[in-house]
C-alpha positions in Angstrom: -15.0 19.6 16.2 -18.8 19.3 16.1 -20.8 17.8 18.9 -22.0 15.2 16.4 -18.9 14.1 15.7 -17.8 12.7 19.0 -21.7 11.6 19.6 -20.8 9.1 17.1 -17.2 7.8 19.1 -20.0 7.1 21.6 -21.7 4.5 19.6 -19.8 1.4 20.9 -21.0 -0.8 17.2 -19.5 2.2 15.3 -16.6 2.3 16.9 -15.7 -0.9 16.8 -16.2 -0.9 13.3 -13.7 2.1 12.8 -10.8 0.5 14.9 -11.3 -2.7 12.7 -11.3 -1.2 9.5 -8.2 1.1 10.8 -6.3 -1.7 11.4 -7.1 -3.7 8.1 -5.6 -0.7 6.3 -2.8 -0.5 8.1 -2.1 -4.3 6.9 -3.5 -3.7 4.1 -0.6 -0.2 3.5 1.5 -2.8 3.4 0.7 -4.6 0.7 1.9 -3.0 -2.4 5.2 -1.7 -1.4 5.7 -5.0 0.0 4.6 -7.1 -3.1 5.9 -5.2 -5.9 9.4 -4.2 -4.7 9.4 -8.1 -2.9 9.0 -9.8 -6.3 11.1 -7.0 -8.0 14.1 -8.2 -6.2 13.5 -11.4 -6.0 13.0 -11.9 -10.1 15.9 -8.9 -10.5 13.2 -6.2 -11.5 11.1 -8.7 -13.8 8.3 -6.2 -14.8 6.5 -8.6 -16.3 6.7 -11.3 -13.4 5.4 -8.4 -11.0 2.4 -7.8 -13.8 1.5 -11.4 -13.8 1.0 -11.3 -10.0 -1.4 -8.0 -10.1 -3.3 -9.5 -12.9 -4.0 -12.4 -11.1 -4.8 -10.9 -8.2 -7.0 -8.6 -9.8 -8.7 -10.9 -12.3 -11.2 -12.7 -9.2 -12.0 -8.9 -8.1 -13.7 -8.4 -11.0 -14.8 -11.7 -11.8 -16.6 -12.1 -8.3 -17.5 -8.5 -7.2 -21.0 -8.7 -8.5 -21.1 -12.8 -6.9 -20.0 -10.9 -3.5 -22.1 -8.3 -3.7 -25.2 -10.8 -3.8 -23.5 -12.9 -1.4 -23.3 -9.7 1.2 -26.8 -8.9 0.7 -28.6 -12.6 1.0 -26.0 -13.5 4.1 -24.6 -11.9 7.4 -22.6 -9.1 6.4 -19.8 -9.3 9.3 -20.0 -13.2 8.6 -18.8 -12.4 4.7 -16.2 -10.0 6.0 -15.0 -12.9 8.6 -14.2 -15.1 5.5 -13.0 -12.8 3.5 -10.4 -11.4 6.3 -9.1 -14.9 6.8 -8.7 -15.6 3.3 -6.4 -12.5 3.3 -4.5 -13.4 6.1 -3.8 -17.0 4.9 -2.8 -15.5 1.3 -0.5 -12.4 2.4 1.0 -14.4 5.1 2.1 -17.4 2.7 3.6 -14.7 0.1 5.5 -13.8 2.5 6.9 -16.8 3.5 7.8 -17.6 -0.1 9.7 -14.5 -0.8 11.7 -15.2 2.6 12.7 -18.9 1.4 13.1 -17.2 -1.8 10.5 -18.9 -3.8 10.2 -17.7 -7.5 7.9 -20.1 -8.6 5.1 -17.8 -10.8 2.1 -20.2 -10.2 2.7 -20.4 -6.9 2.5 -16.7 -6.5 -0.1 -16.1 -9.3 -2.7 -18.6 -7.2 -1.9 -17.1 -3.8 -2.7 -14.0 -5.7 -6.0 -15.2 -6.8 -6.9 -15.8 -3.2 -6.5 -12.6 -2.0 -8.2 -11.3 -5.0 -11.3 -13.5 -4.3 -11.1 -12.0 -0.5 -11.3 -8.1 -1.7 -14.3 -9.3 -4.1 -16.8 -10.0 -1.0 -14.9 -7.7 1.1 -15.8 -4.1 0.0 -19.8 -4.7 -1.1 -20.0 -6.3 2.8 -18.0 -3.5 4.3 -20.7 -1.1 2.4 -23.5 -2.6 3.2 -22.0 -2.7 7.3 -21.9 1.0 7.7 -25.2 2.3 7.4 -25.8 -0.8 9.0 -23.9 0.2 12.7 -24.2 4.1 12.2 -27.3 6.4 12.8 -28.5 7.3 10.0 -28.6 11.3 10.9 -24.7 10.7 11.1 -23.2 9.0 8.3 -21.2 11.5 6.9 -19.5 12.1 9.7 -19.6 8.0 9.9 -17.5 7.8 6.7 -15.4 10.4 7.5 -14.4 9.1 10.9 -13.5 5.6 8.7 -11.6 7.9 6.2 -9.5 9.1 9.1 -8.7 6.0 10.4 -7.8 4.2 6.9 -6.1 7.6 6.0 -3.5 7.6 9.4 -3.1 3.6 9.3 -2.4 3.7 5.2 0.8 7.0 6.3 1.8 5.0 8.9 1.7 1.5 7.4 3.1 3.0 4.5 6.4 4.7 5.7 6.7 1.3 7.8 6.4 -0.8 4.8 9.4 1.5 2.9 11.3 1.0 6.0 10.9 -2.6 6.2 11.4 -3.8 3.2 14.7 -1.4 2.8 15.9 -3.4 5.9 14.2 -7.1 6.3 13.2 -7.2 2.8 9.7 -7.7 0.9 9.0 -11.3 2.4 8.8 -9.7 6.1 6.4 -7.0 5.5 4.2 -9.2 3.3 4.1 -11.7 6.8 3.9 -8.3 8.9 0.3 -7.6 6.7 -1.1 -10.9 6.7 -0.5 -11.2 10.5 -2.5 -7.7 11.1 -5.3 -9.6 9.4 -5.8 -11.5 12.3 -6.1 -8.7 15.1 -9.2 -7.3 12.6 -10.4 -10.7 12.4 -10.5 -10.4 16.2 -12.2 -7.1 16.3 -15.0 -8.1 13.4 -15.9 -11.0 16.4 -17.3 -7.8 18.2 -19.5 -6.2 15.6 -23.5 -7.2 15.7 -24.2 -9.9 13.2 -27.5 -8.9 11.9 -29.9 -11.1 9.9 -30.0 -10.4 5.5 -32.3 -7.8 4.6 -32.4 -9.9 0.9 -33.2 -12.9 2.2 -32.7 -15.8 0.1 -35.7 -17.2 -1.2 -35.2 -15.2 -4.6 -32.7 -16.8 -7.1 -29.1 -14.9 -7.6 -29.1 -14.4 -11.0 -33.2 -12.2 -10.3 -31.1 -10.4 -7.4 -28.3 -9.3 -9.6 -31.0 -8.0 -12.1 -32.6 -6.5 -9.0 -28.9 -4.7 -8.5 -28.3 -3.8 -12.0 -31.9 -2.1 -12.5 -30.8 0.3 -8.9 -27.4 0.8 -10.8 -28.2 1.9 -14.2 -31.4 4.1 -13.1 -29.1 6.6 -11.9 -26.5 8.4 -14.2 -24.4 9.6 -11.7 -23.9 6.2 -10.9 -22.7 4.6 -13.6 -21.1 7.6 -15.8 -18.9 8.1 -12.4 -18.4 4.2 -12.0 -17.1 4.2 -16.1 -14.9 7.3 -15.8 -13.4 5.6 -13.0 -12.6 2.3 -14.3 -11.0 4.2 -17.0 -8.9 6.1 -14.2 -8.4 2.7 -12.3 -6.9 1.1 -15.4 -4.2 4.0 -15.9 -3.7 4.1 -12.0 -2.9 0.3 -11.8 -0.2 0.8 -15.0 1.3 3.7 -13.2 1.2 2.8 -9.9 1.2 -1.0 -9.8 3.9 -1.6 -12.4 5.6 1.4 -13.5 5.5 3.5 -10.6 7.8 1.0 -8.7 9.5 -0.2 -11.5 10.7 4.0 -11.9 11.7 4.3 -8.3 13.6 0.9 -8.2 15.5 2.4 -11.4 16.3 5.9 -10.7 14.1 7.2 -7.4 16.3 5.1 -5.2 14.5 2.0 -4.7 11.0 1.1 -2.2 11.9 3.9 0.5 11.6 6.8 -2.5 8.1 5.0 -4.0 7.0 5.0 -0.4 7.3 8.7 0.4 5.2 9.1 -3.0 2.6 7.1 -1.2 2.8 8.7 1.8 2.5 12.2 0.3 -1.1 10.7 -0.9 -2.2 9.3 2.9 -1.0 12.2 4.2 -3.4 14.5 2.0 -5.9 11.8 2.7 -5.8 12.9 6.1 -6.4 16.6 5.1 -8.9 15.5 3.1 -10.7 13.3 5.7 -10.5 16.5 7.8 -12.1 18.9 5.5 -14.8 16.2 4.8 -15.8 16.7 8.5 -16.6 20.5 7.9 -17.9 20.5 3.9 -21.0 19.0 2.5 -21.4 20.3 -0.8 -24.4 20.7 -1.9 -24.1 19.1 -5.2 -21.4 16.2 -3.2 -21.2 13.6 -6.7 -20.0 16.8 -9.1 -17.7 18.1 -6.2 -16.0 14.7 -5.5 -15.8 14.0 -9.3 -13.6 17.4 -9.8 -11.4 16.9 -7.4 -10.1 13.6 -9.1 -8.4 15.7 -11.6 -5.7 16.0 -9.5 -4.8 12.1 -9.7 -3.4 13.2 -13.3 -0.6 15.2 -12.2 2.0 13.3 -9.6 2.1 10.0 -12.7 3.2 13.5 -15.1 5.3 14.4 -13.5 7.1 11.1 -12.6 6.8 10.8 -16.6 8.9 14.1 -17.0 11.5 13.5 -14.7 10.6 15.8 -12.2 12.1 15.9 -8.1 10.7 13.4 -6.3 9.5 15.8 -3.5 7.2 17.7 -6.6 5.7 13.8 -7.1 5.1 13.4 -4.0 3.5 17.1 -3.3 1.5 16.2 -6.2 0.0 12.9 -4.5 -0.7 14.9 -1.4 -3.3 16.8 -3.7 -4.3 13.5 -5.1 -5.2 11.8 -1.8 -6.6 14.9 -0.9 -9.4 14.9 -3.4 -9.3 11.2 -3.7 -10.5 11.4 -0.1 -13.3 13.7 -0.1 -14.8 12.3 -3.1 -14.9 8.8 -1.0 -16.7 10.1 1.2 -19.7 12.1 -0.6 -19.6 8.3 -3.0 -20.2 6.7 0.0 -22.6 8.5 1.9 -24.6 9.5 -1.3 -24.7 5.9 -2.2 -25.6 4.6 1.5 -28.8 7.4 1.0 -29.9 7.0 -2.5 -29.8 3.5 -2.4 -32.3 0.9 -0.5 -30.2 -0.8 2.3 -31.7 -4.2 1.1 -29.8 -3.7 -2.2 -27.2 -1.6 -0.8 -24.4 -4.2 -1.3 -25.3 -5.5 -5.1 -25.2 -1.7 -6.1 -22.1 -1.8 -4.5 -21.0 -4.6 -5.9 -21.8 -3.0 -9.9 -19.8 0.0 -8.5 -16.7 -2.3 -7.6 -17.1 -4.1 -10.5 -17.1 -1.2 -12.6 -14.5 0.3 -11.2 -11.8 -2.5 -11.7 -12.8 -4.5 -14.7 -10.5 -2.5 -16.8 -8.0 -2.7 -14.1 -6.0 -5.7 -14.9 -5.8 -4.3 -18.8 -3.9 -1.5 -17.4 -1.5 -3.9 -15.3 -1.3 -6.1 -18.7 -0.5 -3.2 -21.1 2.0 -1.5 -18.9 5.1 -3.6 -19.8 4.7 -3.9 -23.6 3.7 -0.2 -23.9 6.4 1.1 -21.5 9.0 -1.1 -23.8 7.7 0.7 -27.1 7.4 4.5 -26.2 9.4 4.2 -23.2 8.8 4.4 -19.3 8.7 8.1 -19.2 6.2 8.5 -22.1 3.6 5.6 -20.9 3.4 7.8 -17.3 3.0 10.9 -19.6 0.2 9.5 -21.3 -1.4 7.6 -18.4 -1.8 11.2 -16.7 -3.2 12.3 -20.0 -6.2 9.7 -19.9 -6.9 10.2 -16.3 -7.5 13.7 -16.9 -10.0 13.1 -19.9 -11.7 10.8 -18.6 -12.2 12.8 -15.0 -13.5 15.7 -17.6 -15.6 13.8 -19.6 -17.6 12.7 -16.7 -18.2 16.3 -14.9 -19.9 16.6 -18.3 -22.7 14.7 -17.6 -26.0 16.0 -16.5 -26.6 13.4 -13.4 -23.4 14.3 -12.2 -23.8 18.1 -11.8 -27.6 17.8 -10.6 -27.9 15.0 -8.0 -28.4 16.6 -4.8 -27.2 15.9 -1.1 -30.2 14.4 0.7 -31.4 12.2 4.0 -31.1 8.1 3.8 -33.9 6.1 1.5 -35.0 3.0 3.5 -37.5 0.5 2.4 -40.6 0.2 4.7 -43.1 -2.2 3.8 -41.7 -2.4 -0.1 -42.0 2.0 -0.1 -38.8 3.8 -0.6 -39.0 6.7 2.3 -36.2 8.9 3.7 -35.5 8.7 6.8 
């Protein structure tokens, strides 16, 4: 490994950073094995109960994102991620508890849901806006690798847990299990500087979200790659949130089968994470793009009936590219962007990125129950290969380059 990359293990703020962000995943991996196979037996495989739920949860992400991006930028950032942690303990944790007294109430669920949904909307611009914020800015590729790695391992490892768990103790304990995880990167977050808003907050929200949206839309590569992914989101959500589980309870063999699918994907994550350490392309948006073609492949092949271990093969590839193109979004973002709108942009790419989500969670029952299970994962993959294609078309894709951090000095834009 490169001399730079363990300079950076050095860096006592970074690495507290990466051991809490590892642990969030790993409560975090949890979560949807836990939640969908939890309310799939307690409602006796109730697709559209389990859809309810998502949307709900889903619904405040998109709603808030742009709200939490301003929020993260005109506020502490570890302060917002504070909250937003103990929101998702306090939500997780009381799932679980419902599903153990065997609860099956909807709007109890549905509004728990909507917590945790109004958690992840502050949670990811913050957690943007932190890293370039605690890592030097000569080494933030290796920066959001070394995070890749540690969300990649605690996503394998919570996720074989989470299969085995709910197999055994059932859907209520694991959800309990992830809440309670929460907590311990509460803890660590207490660590982490808390350094003033580079916003500040004398301007008015509604001029800093113009402020965001002028960064966003100025660059193509930005927002053609942010609305070929909320397209890919959308299919992934009905694939993977509804009818992915719904085919494994059916006829994979129940939570343990949907989470060696899962795990095929962290574990190519890891791969991924690993080569990310030793490539940077020189054209990183174009080369991270390609490589999401592979997320149309493992929901085909579920759709045609194929051996599980061929799905799960299949999501290794997924994660794999999945990976790699997190990290050249991230660190081309985090040097493109001004740090003092960092989060907002952020924020528009979040938003972007899920707003079409909970169509995809609504559709997925009534279109399964038309053309049948098989055929609605056939044609999800379909869509999520277009739409990958469609955007590698695109001129800012192909030509933005790989180049040093932009920070704002004195109102001018320099690299550093």
């Amino acid at each position: 490994m490169r001399p730079s990359n363990i300079e950076l293990l050095r860096h006592r703020p970074f690495t507290v950073l990466l051991a809490a962000r590892t642990l969030n995943m790993l409560g975090f991996a949890f979560e949807p094995v836990a939640l969908a196979f939890g309310i799939l037996h307690l409602t006796d495989n109730d697709k559209s109960f389990l859809s309810a739920v998502l949307v709900a949860q889903t619904l405040p992400e998109v709603l808030l994102t742009l709200f939490g991006g301003v929020v993260a930028d005109r506020l502490p950032r570890v302060w917002v991620l504070r909250v937003g942690q103990s929101i998702n303990f306090a939500s997780w944790v009381s799932i679980g508890v419902m599903m153990l007294l065997d609860v099956r109430s909807l709007w109890a669920y549905c509004t728990l849901a909507v917590l945790g949904g109004i958690a992840s909307a502050v949670i990811y611009p913050a957690l943007t806006g932190i890293i370039p914020e605690v890592t030097p800015a000569h080494l933030l590729q290796q920066g959001n690798s070394w995070l890749a790695m540690g969300m990649s391992v605690a996503k394998l490892f919570g996720l074989i847990a989470a299969g085995t768990v709910v197999a055994f103790l059932g859907g209520g304990v694991a959800m309990v299990i992830a809440g309670s995880i929460y907590v311990c990167g509460v803890g660590l977050s207490l660590m982490l500087p808390s350094l003033p808003s580079q916003a500040g907050t004398s301007e008015s929200m509604v001029k800093q979200l113009a402020e965001g949206w002028g960064e966003f839309r100025s660059r193509q590569w930005l927002w053609v790659t942010v609305l070929a992914f909320s397209i890919i989101v959308m299919m992934l959500q009905a694939a993977h949130g509804v009818l992915g589980p719904y085919l494994a309870e059916t006829e994979l063999g129940g939570p343990q089968a949907w989470a060696k699918v899962l795990a095929g994907e962290a574990t190519g994550a890891i791969v991924g994470v690993l080569m990310s350490f030793l490539w940077k392309p020189r054209r990183p948006i174009f080369a991270g793009v390609a490589l999401l073609l592979f997320w149309a492949f493992p929901t085909t092949l579920l759709g045609l009936s194929a051996p599980l271990h061929w799905a799960v093969i299949a999501m290794f590839f997924a994660g794999f590219g999945y990976q790699i193109y997190g990290v050249q979004w991230a660190t081309t973002m985090q040097t493109q962007v001004p740090p003092d709108k960092l989060s907002r942009v952020a924020a528009y790419d979040a938003f972007g990125s899920i707003c079409l989500g909970p169509i995809g969670l609504i559709i997925a029952t009534p279109v399964s129950d038309a053309i049948g299970i098989h055929n609605a994962m056939i044609a999800c993959g379909a869509v999520l290969f277009t739409a990958t294609a469609l955007a590698l078309c695109a001129p800012g894709v192909r030509a933005v380059r790989a180049t040093a951090r932009v920070v704002s000095i004195d109102g001018e834009l320099v690299a550093s």
